[in-house]
N, C-alpha and C positions, 0 to 999 in steps of 0.2 A: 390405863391401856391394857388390853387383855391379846389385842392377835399382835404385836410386838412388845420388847422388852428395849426400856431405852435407859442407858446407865449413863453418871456420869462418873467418872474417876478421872480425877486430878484434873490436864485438860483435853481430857482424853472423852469423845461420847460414844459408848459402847451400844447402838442401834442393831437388834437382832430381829428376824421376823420369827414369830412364835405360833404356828398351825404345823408342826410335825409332823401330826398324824394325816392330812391334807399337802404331803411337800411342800409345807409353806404357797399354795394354791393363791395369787393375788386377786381376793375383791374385796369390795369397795369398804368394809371398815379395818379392813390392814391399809388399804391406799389412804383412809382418810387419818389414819392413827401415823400413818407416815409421814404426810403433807404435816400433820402436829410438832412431828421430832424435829422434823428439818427444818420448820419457821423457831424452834425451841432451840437448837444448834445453831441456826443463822442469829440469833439474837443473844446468845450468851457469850458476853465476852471473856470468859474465863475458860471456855471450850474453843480450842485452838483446831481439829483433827475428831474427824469420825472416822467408827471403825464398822462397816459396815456385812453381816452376817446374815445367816440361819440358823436356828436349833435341828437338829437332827440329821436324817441322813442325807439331806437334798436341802439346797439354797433356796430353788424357787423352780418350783414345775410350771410357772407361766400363770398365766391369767383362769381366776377358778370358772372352770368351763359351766357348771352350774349352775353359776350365778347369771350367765350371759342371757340376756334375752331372746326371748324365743320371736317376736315380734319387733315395734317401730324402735330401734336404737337412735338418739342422739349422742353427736361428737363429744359432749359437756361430760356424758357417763362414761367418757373411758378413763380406765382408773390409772391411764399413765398420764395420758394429756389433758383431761377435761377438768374439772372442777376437783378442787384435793385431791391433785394429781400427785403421785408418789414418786414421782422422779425430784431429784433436789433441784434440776437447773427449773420446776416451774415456781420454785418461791426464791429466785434469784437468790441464791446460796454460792457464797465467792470464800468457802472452806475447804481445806482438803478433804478429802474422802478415801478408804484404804477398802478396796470391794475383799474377804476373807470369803469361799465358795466351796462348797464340795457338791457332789453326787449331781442331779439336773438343777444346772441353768438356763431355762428354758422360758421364751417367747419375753414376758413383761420381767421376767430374773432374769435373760441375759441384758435385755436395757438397760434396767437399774444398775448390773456389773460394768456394763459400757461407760454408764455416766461418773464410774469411778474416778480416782484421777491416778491412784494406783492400784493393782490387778494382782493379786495373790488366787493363788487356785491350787486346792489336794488332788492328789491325782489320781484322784475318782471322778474330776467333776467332764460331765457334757455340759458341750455350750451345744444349743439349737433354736430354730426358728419356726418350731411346727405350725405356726396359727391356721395355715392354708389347711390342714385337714381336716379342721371344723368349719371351714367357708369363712375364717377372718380375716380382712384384709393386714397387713403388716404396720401397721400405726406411725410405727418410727423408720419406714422406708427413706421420708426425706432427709435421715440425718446417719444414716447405717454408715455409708458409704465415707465417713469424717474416722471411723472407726475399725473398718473391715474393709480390705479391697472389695471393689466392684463384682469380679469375678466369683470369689467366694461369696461374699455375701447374696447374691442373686441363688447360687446354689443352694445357699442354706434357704430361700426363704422360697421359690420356686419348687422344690423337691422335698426339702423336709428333715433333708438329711444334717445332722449333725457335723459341726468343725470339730477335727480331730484335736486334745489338748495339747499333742506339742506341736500340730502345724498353727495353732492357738498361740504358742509360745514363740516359735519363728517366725511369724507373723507382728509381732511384737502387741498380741492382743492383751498379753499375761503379761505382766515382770516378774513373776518367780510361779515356779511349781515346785510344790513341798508335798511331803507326808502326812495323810490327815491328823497325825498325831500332833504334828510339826505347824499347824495352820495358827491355830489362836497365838502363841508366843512367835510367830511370826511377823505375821499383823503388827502386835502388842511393841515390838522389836522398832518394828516400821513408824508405826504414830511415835515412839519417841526420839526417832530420828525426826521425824518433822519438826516435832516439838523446840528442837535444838535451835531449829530456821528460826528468822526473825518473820514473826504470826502477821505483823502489818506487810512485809514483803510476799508472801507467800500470797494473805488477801488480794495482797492485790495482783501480783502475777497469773493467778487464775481469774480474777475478772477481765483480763487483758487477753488472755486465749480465752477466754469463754465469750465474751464478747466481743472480739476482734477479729473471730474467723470467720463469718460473715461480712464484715465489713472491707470499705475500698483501703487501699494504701493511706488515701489523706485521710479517710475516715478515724482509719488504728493512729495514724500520727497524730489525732488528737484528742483522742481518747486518751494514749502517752501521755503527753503534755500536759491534761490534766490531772491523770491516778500518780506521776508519779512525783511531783516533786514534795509534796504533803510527806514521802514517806522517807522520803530520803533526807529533807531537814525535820524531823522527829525526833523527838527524846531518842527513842530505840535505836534508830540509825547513829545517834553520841556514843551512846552506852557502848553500842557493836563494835565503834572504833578502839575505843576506850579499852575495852576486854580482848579486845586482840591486842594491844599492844603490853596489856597487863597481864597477857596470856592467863587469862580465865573466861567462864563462860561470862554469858552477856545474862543479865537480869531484866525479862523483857516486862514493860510495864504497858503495852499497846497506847504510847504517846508519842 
């Protein structure tokens, strides 16, 4: 992989995009070296927790406008939704994910931070929705509003204009704003807190909101009924009893 760096340490997988000199600018072989990591994350099971970044001064300036055609586009070529789409919900990825951001997060980097499931930001970073000034339409308009009031987000994506980081924060779009110093052992801090969870409970609790927010009442009721009892008579679910009452941690073996 040369436009990302994808680590793993322990069960931690350290996913950074790597075009610094470009703000990390997304086309199509960082989208398609991404759709790689995140079928490579979703299938290792010793990788519990992504930590998902950028090298340099900026997370993600948005979709590289150079790459964009100047001519007939198909839906297939957008490097979020169409074919080795770079977002992790298009290779059905039921992991946690920790977004770590600084400087522009911008258009296809504010999505990807979106589709985090925890929100760290230095307090450098913009979030915005410029695509409208080069005539794009906004890709992920059907699913903004799951993530950003209606109101703001129509702002942002209407006008151009950038969400403010701590109305970002108040908004409950962040869960923490840090020091860029402070960002990477932040993060680092965070995945080992996940870590601690039980990795079958966690699976599957984000496939139960990621899945079940679209669906009717009866629909999520049995969706329920089937994700969860697998998990709750599991070895892991023994073990979890067992170390609370021997007050130590729990040794999770994902059975």
């Amino acid at each position: 992989m040369d436009k990302i760096i994808y680590e793993k340490r322990g069960h931690i997988a350290h996913i950074t995009l790597n075009q610094p000199e470009k703000l990390n600018a997304l086309g199509r072989t960082m989208a398609r070296e991404l759709s790689q990591a995140w079928v490579d994350f979703r299938d290792d099971d010793n990788l519990w927790v992504a930590i998902l970044g950028g090298k340099g001064k900026s997370f993600c300036a948005g979709a590289d406008v150079k790459e964009m055609e100047r001519g007939e586009w198909r839906f297939r070529d957008s490097v979020l939704l169409g074919d080795d789409a770079a977002l992790p919900h298009a290779n059905d990825l039921y992991k946690p994910i920790i977004g770590a951001v600084q400087g522009h997060v911008y258009g296809g980097g504010l999505v990807m931070f979106l589709e985090c499931d925890l929100r760290l930001a230095a307090d450098n970073t913009k979030l915005g929705l410029p695509e409208g000034r080069v005539n794009v339409p906004f890709l992920f308009a059907p699913f903004i509003f799951d993530y950003i009031p209606r109101a703001i987000a129509c702002e942002m994506i209407l006008t151009g204009r950038p969400l403010q980081l701590q109305r970002a924060y108040d908004l409950g779009v962040v869960n923490r704003v840090v020091s860029q110093a402070e960002l990477v052992n932040a993060a680092e801090e965070m995945a080992e807190r996940v870590c601690q969870m039980g990795p079958l409970a966690n699976f599957t609790a984000k496939e139960l909101y990621t899945r079940g927010q679209r669906m009717s009442p009866q629909e999520a009721m049995t969706l329920l009924e089937r994700l969860t009892p697998p998990v709750w008579n599991s070895q892991d679910s023994k073990e979890a009893k067992q170390a609370f009452i021997e007050k130590r941690s729990p040794r999770w073996q994902l059975k």
